[in-house]
C-alpha positions in Angstrom: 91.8 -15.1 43.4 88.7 -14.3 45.3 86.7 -11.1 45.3 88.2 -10.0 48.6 91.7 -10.7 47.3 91.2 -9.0 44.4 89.7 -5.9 46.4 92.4 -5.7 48.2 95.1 -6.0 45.7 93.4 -3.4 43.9 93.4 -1.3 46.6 97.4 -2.1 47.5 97.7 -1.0 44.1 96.1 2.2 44.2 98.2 3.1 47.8 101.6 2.6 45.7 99.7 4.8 42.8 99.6 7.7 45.5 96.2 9.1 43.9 93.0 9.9 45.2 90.4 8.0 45.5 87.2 7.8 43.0 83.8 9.1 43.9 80.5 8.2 42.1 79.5 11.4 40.8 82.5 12.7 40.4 83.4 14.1 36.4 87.1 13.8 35.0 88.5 14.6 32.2 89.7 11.5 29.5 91.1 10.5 26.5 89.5 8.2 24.4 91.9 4.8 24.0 89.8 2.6 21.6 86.1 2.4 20.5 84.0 -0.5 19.3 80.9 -1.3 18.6 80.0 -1.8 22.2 81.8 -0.1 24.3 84.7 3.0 24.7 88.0 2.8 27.2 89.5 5.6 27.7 92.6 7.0 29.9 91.5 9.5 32.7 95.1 9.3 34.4 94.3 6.9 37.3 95.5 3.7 37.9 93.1 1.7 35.8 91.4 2.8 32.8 87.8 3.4 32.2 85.1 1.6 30.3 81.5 3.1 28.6 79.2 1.1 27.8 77.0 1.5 24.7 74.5 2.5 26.7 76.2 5.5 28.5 77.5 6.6 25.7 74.3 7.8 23.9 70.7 8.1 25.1 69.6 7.0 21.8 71.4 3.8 21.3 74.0 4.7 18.8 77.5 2.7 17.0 80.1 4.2 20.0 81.9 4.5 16.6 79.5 6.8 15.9 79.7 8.6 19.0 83.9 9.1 20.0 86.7 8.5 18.0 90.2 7.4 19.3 92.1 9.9 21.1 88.8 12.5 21.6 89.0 14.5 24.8 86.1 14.3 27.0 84.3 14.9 30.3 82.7 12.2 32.2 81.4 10.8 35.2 81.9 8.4 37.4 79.3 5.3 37.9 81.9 3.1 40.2 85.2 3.2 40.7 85.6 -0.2 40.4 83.5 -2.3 37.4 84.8 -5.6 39.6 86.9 -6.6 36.5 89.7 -3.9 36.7 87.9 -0.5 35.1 86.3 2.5 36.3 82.9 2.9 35.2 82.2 5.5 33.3 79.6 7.5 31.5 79.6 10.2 29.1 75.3 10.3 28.6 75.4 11.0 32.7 78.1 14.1 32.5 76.7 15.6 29.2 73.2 15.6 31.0 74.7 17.4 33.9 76.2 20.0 31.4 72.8 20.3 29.6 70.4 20.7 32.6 72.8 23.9 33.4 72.6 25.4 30.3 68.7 24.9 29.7 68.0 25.9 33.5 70.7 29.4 32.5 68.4 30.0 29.6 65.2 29.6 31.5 66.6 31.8 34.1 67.7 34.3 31.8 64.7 33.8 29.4 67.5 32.7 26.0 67.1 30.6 23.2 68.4 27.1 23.0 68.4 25.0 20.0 66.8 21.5 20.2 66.6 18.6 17.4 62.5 17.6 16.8 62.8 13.9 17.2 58.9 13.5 16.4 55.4 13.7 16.4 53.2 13.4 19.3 49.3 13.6 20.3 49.4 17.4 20.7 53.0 18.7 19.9 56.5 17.8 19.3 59.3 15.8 20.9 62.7 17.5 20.5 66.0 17.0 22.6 68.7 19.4 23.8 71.5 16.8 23.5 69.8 14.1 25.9 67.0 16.5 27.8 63.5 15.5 26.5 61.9 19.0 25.4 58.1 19.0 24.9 56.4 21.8 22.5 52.9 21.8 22.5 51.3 22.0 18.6 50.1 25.5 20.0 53.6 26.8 20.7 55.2 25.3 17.3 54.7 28.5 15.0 52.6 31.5 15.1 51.3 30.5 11.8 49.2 27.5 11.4 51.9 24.6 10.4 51.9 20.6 9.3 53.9 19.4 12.6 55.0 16.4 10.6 57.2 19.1 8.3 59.2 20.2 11.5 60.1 16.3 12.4 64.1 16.0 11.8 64.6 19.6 12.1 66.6 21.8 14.4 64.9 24.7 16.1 65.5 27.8 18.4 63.1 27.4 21.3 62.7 29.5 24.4 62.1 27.0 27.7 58.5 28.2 29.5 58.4 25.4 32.0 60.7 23.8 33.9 60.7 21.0 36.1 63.7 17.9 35.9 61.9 16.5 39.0 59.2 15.4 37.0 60.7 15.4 33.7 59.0 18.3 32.6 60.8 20.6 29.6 58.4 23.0 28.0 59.3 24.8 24.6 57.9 27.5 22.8 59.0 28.4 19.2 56.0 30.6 18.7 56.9 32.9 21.9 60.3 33.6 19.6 58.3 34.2 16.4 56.1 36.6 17.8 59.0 38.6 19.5 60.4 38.8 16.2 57.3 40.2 14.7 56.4 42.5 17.5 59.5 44.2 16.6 59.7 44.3 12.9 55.4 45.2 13.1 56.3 49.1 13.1 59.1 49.0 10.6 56.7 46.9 8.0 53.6 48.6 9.1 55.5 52.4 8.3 56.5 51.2 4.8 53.1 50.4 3.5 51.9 53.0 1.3 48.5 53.2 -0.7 48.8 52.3 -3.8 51.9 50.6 -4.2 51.9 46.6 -5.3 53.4 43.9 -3.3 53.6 40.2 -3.6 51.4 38.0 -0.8 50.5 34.9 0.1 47.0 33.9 1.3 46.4 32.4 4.4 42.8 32.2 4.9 39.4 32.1 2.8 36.6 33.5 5.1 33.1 34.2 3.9 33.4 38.4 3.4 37.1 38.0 1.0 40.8 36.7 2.0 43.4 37.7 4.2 47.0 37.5 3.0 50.2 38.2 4.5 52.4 40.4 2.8 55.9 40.5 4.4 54.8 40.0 7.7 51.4 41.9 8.0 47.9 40.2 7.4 45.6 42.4 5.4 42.0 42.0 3.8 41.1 41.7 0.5 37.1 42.3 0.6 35.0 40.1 -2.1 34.4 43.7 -3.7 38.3 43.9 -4.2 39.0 40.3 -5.4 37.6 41.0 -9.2 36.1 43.9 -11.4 33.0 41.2 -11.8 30.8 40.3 -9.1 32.3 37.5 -7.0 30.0 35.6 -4.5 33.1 33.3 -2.9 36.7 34.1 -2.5 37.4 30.1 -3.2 36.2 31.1 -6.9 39.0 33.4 -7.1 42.0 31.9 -4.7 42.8 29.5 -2.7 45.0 29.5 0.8 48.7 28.7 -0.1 48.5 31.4 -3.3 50.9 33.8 -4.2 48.9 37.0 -5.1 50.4 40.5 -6.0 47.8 42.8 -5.0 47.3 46.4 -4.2 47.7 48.1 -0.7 44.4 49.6 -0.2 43.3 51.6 3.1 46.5 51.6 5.9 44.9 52.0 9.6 48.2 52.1 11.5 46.8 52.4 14.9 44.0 49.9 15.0 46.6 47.4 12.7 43.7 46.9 9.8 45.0 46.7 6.2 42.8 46.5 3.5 44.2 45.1 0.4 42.8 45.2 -4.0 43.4 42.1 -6.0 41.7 43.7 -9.2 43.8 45.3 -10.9 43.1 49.4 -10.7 44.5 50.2 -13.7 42.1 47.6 -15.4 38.7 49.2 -14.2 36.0 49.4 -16.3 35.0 52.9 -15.7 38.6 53.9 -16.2 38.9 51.5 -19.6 35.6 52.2 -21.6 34.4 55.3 -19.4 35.4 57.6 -21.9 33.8 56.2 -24.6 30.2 55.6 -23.6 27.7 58.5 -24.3 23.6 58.1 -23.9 22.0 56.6 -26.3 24.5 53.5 -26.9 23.6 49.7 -27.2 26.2 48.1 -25.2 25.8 44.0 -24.8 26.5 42.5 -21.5 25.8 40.0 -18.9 23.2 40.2 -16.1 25.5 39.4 -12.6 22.8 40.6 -10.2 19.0 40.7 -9.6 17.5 42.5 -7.1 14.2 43.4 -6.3 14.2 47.0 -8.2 16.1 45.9 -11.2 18.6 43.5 -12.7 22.6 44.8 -12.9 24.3 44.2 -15.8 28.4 44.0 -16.3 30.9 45.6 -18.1 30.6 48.9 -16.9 28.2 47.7 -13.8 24.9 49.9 -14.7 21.4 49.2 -13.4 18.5 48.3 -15.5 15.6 49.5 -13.8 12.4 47.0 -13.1 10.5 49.8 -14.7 13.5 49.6 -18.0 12.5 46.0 -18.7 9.4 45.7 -20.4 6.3 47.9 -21.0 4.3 44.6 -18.9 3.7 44.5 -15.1 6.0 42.2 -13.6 6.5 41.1 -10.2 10.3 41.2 -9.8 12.9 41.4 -12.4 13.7 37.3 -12.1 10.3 37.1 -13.9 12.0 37.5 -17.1 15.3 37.8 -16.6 18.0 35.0 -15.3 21.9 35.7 -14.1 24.4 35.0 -16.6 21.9 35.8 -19.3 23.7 38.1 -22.4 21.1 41.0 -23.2 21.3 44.1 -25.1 21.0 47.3 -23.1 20.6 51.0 -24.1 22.4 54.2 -21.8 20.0 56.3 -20.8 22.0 58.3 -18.2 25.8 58.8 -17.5 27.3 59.7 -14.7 30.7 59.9 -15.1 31.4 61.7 -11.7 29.4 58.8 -9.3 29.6 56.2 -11.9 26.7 55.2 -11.6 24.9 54.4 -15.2 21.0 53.9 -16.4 20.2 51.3 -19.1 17.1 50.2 -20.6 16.3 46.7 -22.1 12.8 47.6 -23.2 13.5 50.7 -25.8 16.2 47.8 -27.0 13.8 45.8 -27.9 11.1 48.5 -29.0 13.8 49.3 -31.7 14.0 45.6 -32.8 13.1 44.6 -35.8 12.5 40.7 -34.9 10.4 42.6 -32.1 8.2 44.6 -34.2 7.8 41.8 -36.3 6.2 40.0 -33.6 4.0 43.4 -33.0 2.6 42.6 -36.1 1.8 38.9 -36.3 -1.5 38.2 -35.0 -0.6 34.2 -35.2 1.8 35.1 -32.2 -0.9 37.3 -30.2 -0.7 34.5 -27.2 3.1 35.2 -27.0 3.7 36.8 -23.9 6.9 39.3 -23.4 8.5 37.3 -20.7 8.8 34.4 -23.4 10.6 37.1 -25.5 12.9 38.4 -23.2 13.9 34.7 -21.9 15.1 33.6 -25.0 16.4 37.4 -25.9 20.3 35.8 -25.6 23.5 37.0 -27.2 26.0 34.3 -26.8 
């Protein structure tokens, strides 16, 4: 039978039927009759049945096993009425496409969240898909926080559409927009709960030169070198590194201009507060120098200040003349002040009082010694 024949038996066919004729484009509702591996027929009460292909069954290339099942009720749409061997073609990609440009042009119109699966990774974002749209979100847009996009591949996420254009294939999603609603409107409720004082558990996000900020519950706060350890720290890195899980102490709360100072040193652990009560004048204490300056050399434990005139008896130029950080020395109180802790120590009337000192006083073999060689090698380790 020829083409024309079979045309027009087809058509003799579909008179006696008494139904209305097919459209492309048009979407009708089915029942799936049997699924293989490359195609799906299925039953959409008309004269003849109709056929998807593999490819219009999913824009990804899946099993159609995978895809229906026999006896599934579905939408689709029409490619031809007429597949020139006896089916209608059909689709179910085309139809599910039509459904899903609606709802992602709705949510764009109404500004909602859809969820979309991130297929992959990308020069300068993601690739996700609402069903069989293509959604692009920019690395910038992924998260408010700074993320490994490669952790979000296989995952499914709430996005909110900020560009639209099917014309020229352009979907544009924005998970970060979502996030920062989300803190926008806890930010009062966490910012009113902080209180002075009180510990709470943080992570650290980033090392800068002056300390560390760290996000506790949703608020970034400061943690000043000062405030990272009772001794003297020159780099936050010594102390922690980004990722951390710190407990620290809330420190100064500025609610209007949003700036949180936090304490990682514990308060209850401060020296001054510790051995405060029992240091009087006149004690030799042992300790470590942590600082020199240019009008003396601070020393740790309680932090005092040994004066370049408290050094030695000789001229010197600056206090590094003698004296190196990290170097243990003996030190005598010479003033307290409990109220501005703030304390004055001597090294020199230390080593006035020393026997291994005076000793030297009195040798004349060592008259070429000078006092810098003392103090260098005066160590307590």
């Amino acid at each position: 039978m020829s083409y024309d024949e079979t045309q027009s038996s087809m058509s003799e066919l579909l008179n006696d039927y008494d139904v209305k004729r097919l459209n492309r484009g048009d979407i009708l509702k089915g029942i799936v009759i049997d699924v293989n591996d490359k195609e799906a027929s299925v039953n959409i009460n008309y004269a003849f049945d109709g056929l998807i292909s593999k490819e219009e069954l999913s824009a990804d290339g899946k099993d159609p096993r995978d895809v229906l099942s026999k006896g599934d009720e579905i939408d689709v749409y029409v490619i031809s009425p007429n597949d020139g061997e006896g089916y209608v073609e059909l689709s179910l990609v085309r139809v599910l496409e039509i459904k899903e440009k609606e709802d992602i042009k709705s949510a764009f119109k109404e500004q909602k969240n859809i969820t979309v699966k991130v297929k992959n990774e990308i020069k300068g974002g993601l690739i996700a898909y609402y069903g069989n749209i293509r959604v692009f979100i920019p690395g910038s847009l992924a998260s408010r926080e700074r993320i490994e996009l490669s952790a979000l591949v296989g995952t499914e996420l709430e996005v909110k559409i900020t560009e639209l254009d099917f014309r020229n294939n352009k979907v544009v999603g924005s998970r970060r927009i979502i996030e920062e609603e989300k803190y926008n409107k806890n930010k009062k409720v966490i910012w009113d709960s902080l209180k002075e004082g009180e510990k709470r558990n943080g992570v650290v996000k980033k090392i800068v030169k002056f300390g560390a900020f760290v996000d506790v519950g949703g608020v970034e706060g400061l943690i000043h070198l000062s405030d990272l350890s009772w001794e003297r720290v020159n780099r936050a890195e010594d102390i922690v590194k980004e990722g951390d899980k710190v407990e620290v102490f809330i420190g100064n709360v500025d609610k209007e201009k949003e700036r949180l100072s936090l304490i990682l040193k514990d308060v209850a652990k401060e020296p001054w507060t510790i051995h405060g009560g029992n240091i009087k004048e006149g004690d030799i204490i042992e300790g470590k120098i942590v600082r020199l300056t240019t009008f003396g050399a601070f020393v740790e434990g309680i932090e005092g200040l040994v004066h370049i005139s408290e050094i030695t008896d000789e001229r010197i130029a600056k206090p590094s003349d003698v004296l190196e950080t990290n170097q243990k020395v003996k030190v005598k109180v010479l003033n307290f002040n409990r109220e501005d802790k703030k304390i004055a120590l001597s090294i020199k009337d230390v080593l006035e009082s020393n026997k291994e000192y005076l000793n030297y006083v009195d040798n004349e073999d060592d008259e070429g010694t000078s006092l810098g060689d003392l103090l260098k090698g005066f160590k307590f380790e």
